[in-house]
ZAVEXGU-981037 format. One record per residue (C-alpha): residue in one letter; z, y, x. Coordinates in steps of 0.5 Angstrom, whole numbers, padded with zeros to 4 digits, always signed. Example, Ala and Ser with C-alpha at 12.3 -4.5 7.8 and 13.67 -1.06 7.14 Angstrom:
BEGIN
A+0016-0009+0025/S+0014-0002+0027/
//
This chain:
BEGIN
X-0120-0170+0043/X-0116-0176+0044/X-0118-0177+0051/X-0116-0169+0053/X-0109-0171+0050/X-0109-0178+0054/X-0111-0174+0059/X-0104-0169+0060/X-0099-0172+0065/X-0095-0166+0067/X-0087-0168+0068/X-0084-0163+0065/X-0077-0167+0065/X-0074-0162+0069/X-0074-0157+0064/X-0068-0162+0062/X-0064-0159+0068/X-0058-0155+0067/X-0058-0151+0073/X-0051-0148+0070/X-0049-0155+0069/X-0049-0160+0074/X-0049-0167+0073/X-0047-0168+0080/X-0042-0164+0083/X-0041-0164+0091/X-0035-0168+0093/X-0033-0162+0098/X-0033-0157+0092/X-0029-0162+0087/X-0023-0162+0094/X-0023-0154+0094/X-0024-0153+0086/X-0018-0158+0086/X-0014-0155+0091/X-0015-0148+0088/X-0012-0151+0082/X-0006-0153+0085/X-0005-0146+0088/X-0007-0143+0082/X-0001-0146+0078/X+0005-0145+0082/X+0003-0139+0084/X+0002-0137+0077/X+0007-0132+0072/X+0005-0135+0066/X+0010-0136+0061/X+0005-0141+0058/X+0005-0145+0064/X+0010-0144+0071/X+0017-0141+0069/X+0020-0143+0075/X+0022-0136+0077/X+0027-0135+0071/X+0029-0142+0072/X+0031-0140+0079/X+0035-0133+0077/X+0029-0129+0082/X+0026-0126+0076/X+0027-0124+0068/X+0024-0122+0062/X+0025-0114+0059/X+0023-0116+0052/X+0022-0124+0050/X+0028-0128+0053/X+0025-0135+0050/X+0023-0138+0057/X+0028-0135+0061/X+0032-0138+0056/X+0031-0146+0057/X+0026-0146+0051/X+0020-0150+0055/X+0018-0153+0047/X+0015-0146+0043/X+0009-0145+0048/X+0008-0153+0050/X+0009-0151+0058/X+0011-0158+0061/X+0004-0160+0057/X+0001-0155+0061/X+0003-0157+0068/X+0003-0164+0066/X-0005-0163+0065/X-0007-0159+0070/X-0003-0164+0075/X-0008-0169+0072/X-0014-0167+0070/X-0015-0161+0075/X-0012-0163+0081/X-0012-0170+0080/X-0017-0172+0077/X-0022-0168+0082/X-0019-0171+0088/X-0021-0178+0086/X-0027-0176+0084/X-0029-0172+0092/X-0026-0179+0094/X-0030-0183+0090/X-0036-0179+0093/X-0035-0179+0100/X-0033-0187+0100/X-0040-0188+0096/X-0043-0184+0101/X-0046-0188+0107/X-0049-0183+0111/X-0043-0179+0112/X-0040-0179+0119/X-0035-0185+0120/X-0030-0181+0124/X-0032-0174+0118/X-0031-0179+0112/X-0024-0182+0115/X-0021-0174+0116/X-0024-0172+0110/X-0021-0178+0105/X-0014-0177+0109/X-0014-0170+0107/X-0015-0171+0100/X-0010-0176+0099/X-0004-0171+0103/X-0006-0167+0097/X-0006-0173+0092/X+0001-0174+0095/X+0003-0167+0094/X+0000-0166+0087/X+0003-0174+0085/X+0011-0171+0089/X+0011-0165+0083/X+0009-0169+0078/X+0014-0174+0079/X+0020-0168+0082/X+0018-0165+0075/X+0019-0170+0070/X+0021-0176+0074/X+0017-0184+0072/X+0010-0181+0070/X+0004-0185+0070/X+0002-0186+0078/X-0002-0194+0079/X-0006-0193+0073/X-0006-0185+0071/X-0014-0184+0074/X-0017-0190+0070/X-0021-0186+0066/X-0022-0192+0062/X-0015-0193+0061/X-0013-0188+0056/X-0006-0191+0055/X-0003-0192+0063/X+0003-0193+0064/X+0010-0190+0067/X+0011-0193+0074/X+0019-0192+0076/X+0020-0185+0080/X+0023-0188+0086/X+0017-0193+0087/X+0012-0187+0087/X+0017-0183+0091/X+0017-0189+0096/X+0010-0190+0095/X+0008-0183+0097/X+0012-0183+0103/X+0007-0190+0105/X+0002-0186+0104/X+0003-0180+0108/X+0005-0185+0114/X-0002-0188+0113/X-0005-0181+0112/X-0003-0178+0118/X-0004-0184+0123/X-0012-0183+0120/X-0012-0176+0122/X-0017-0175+0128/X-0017-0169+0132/X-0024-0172+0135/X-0027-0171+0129/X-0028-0166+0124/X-0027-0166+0117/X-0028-0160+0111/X-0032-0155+0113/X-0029-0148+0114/X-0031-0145+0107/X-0029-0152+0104/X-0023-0152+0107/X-0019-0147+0104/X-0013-0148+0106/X-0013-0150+0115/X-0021-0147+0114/X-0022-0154+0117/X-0017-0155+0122/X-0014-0162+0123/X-0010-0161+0128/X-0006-0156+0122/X-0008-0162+0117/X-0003-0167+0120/X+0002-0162+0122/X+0002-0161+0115/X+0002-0168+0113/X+0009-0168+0118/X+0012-0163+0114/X+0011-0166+0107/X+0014-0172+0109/X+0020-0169+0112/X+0021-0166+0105/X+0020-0171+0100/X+0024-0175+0105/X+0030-0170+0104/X+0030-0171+0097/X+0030-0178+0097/X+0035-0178+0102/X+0041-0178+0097/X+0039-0184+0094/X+0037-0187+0100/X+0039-0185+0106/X+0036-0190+0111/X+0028-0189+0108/X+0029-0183+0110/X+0031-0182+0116/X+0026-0186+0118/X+0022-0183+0115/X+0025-0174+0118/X+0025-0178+0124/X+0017-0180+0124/X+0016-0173+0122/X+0019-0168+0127/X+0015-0168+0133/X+0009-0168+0129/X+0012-0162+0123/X+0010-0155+0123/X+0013-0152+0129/X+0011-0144+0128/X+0008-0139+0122/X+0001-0140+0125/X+0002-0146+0122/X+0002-0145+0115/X+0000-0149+0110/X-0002-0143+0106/X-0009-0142+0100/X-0012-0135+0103/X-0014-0131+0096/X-0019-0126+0096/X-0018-0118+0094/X-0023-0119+0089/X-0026-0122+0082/X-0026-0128+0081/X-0021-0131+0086/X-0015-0126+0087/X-0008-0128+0086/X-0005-0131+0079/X+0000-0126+0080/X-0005-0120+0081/X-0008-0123+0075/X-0002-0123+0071/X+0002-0116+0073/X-0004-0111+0074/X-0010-0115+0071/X-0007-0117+0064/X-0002-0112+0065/X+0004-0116+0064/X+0009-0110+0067/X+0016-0114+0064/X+0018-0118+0069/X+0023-0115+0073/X+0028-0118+0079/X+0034-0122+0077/X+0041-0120+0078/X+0043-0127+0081/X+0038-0126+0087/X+0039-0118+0088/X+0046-0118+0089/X+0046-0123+0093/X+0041-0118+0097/X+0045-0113+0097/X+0052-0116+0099/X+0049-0119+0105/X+0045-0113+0106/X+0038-0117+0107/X+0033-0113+0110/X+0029-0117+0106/X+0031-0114+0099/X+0025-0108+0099/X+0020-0113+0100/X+0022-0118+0095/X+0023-0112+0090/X+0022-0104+0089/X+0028-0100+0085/X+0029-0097+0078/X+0029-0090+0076/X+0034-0088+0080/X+0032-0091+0086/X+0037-0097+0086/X+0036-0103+0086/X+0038-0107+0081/X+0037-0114+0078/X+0036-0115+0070/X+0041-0120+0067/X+0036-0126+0065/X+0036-0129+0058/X+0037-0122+0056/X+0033-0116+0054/X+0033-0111+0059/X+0031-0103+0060/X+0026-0103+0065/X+0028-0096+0068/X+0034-0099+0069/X+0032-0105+0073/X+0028-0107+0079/X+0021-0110+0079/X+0018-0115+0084/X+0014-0111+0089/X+0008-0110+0091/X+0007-0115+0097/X+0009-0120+0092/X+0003-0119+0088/X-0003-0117+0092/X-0009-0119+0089/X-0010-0122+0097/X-0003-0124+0096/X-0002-0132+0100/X+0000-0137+0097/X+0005-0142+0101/X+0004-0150+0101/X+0008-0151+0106/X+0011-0146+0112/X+0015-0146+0118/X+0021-0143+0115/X+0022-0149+0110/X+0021-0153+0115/X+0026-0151+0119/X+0032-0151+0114/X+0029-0158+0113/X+0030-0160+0120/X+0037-0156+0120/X+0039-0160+0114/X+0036-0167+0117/X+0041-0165+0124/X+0047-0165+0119/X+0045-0172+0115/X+0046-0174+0123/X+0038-0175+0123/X+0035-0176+0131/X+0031-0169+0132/X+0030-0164+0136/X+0036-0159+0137/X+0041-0158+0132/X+0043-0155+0126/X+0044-0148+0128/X+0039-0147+0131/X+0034-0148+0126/X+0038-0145+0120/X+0037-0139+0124/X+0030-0140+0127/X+0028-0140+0119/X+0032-0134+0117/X+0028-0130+0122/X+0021-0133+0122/X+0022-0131+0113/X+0025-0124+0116/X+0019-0123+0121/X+0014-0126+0115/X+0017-0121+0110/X+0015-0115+0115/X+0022-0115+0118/X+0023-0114+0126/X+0027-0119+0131/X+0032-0114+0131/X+0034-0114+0123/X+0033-0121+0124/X+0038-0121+0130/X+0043-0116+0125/X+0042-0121+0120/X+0044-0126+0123/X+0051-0122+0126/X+0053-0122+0119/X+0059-0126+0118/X+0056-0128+0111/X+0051-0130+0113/X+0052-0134+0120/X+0052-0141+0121/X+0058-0141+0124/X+0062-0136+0120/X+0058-0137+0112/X+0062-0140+0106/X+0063-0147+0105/X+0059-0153+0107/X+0052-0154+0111/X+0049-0155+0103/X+0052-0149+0102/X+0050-0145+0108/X+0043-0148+0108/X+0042-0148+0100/X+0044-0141+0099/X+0039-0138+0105/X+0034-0142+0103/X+0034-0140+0096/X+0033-0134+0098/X+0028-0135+0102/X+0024-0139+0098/X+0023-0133+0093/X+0017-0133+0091/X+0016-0141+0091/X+0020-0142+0085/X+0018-0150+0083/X+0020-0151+0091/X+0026-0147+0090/X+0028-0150+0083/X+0028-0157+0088/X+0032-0154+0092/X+0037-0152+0087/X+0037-0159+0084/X+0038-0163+0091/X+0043-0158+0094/X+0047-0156+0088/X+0047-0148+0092/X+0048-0143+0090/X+0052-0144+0084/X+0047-0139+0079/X+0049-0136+0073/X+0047-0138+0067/X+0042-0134+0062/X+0044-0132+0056/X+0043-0135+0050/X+0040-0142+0054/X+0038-0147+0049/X+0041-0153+0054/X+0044-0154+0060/X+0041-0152+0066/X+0034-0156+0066/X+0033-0162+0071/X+0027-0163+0069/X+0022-0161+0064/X+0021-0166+0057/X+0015-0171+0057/X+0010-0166+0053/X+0008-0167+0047/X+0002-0171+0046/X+0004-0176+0051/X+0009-0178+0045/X+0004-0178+0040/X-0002-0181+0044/X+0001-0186+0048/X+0007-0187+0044/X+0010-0194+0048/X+0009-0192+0054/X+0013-0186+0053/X+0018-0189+0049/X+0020-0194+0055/X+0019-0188+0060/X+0024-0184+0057/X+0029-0190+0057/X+0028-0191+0063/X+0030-0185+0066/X+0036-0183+0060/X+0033-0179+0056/X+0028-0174+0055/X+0031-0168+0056/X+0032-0163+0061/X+0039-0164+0062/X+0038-0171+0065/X+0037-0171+0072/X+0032-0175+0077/X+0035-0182+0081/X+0035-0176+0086/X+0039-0172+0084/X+0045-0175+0085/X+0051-0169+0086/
//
């Protein structure tokens, strides 16, 4: 007997594998689950997580009037973006970039395009981050081993990621490739549409840093130009599926889980109407009487008598846009007015991006042209300065991108939208620290607060200077 039991090596440590859960997980998938993420939560309607769009005055609320109203506390949103940011998008992209540094099989040329990659959209998470609150943890927020990482000045970032975007966009190197097509779910594995992206995504964190410091960013709009998206075939846009699992957030949201109160904003409706905006019926459908009609946010609305957003807005196959055309014309237009060197001038481009956003939306070169004629709307003819002229039209055209557009607000300062009904502040130039960061890394929080004024929503970016 002693000798059959000695006898019986059979390896049965495989039956220690969980199949279901990995212990290694591919670098590619960590980049596309990260990039999924970041869509996801800007895409997102949730009131738990992305409230931009009440905040922008493109949507508001039927009944519960608490986020439309500046209450950001209740329901711990700044917690909820401040985790994603850093545990889900963050978080695995280091670790994919840990992975692809430690292979040493992998093609150098492939290596090199695929950590660039990964670090533009580091660059794009850290750019929110630092846009929404101001100082965060940056040179020590991925040391897991730090549980209390310090706040780094917001500026200091700012710069930094403008250093790492030019190194970025110089490793890029169309000889080679990069992610796959299936992994690549933003370009299907395109560098050539990597670099213009990473172009266009300087020349926007320049432009917002261009008020505190003008000279860094003219250097660097100008360093991007050439290189920056030039037409819509060169979108940066994450491509949902018309099914489960992987539909878009606003699918989820409005048809899966029913969420049927959310309704067109009066600032933004008006606006359509009074300039006759081909747009209008994409964006938003009509009430009962077949008007179209914006809700007053902060306050409770009758559905019947107010717009909702319209279908296309909410496809489960809806795109979600990271960077387009149209925001990179308004960016070369407004570079053009700061007196920057590029390419053709500030007309040309605030029209170029009216019409690519019409053309988009589903409307013709001939509303577009139309559109144009309108001494209300052409460059020549509309109100006020170029902040004015280009900050309205943008507004409109970034509907439906509404973290972007509430950047757009807060740089520009136009249009001048209405306040929400009962608001609990002022208009919110940030979100507050959330809460476990007071409670769990108490001294940091306390010197990053100081730093920047105050944590409240009211106290303004160092970029925000007007």
């Amino acid at each position: 007997m002693l000798v059959s039991l000695t006898a019986c090596k059979k390896n049965i440590t495989s039956l220690n594998i969980d199949t279901k859960r990995p212990s290694e997980v591919p670098a590619a998938t960590l980049f596309s689950f990260a990039t999924k993420s970041y869509s996801d939560v800007i895409t997102s309607a949730s009131v738990n997580t992305n409230v931009f769009r009440f905040t922008t005055s493109q949507w508001a609320m039927v009944t519960y009037q608490d986020e439309a109203q500046y209450d950001f506390g209740t329901r711990n949103i700044p917690q909820a973006w401040w985790t994603t940011m850093y545990r889900e998008v963050l978080q695995n992209l280091a670790e994919s970039s840990n992975i692809i540094k430690a292979n040493t099989t992998l093609n150098a040329g492939i290596k090199s395009n695929q950590l660039a990659i990964i670090d533009i959209m580091q660059v794009l998470a850290f750019s929110t981050l630092v846009n929404t609150f101001g100082n965060v943890p940056y040179s020590e927020a991925l040391d897991q081993k730090n549980l209390f990482p310090k706040y780094d000045d917001a500026k200091t970032i700012s710069l930094d990621l403008l250093k790492r975007l030019n190194a970025d966009i110089a490793q890029l190197n169309t000889a080679s490739t990069g992610f796959s097509a299936s992994e690549d779910l933003v370009f299907q594995g395109s560098i050539s549409k990597w670099i213009k992206f990473g172009n266009s995504l300087r020349m926007q964190q320049a432009l917002i840093l261009a008020d505190a410091d003008n000279a860094i960013a003219k250097t660097a709009v100008e360093a991007s130009d050439a290189g920056a998206i030039s037409s819509d075939v060169d979108n940066a846009a994450f491509k949902y599926l018309a099914g489960a699992p992987n539909q878009n957030p606003l699918y989820v949201d409005i048809v899966t889980g029913g969420r049927g109160d959310y309704v067109a904003a009066k600032d933004l409706v008006d606006k359509l109407l009074a300039l006759a905006d081909p747009r209008l019926p994409q964006y938003f459908g009509t009430n009962a009487n077949g008007a179209y009609v914006g809700g007053i946010v902060g306050q409770v609305n009758t559905i019947s008598a107010v717009s909702k957003p319209g279908p296309k807005v909410y496809a489960p196959d809806a795109q979600t846009l990271l960077m387009d055309y149209v925001e990179t014309e308004f960016n070369r237009a407004e570079a053009a007015e700061r007196g920057y060197a590029v390419s053709g001038n500030a007309e040309t481009h605030y029209n170029n991006a009216i019409t690519a956003s019409i053309l988009y939306w589903g409307g013709t070169a001939a509303d577009a042209s139309a559109y144009l004629a309108n001494p209300l709307v052409s460059y020549k003819t509309a109100s006020g300065t170029w902040r004015e002229k280009i900050g309205v039209q943008k507004w409109i055209a970034l509907y439906n991108r509404p973290f972007n557009c509430w950047t757009e607000l807060r740089r520009l300062d136009f249009p001048k939208i209405t306040a929400p009904v009962g608001a609990k502040s002022g208009f919110p130039n940030r979100l507050s620290y959330p809460s476990n960061e007071q409670q769990l890394n108490g001294s940091n929080y306390s010197q990053a607060s100081g730093a920047i004024g105050g944590d409240v929503v009211t106290t303004k970016l160092f970029w925000d200077k007007f």
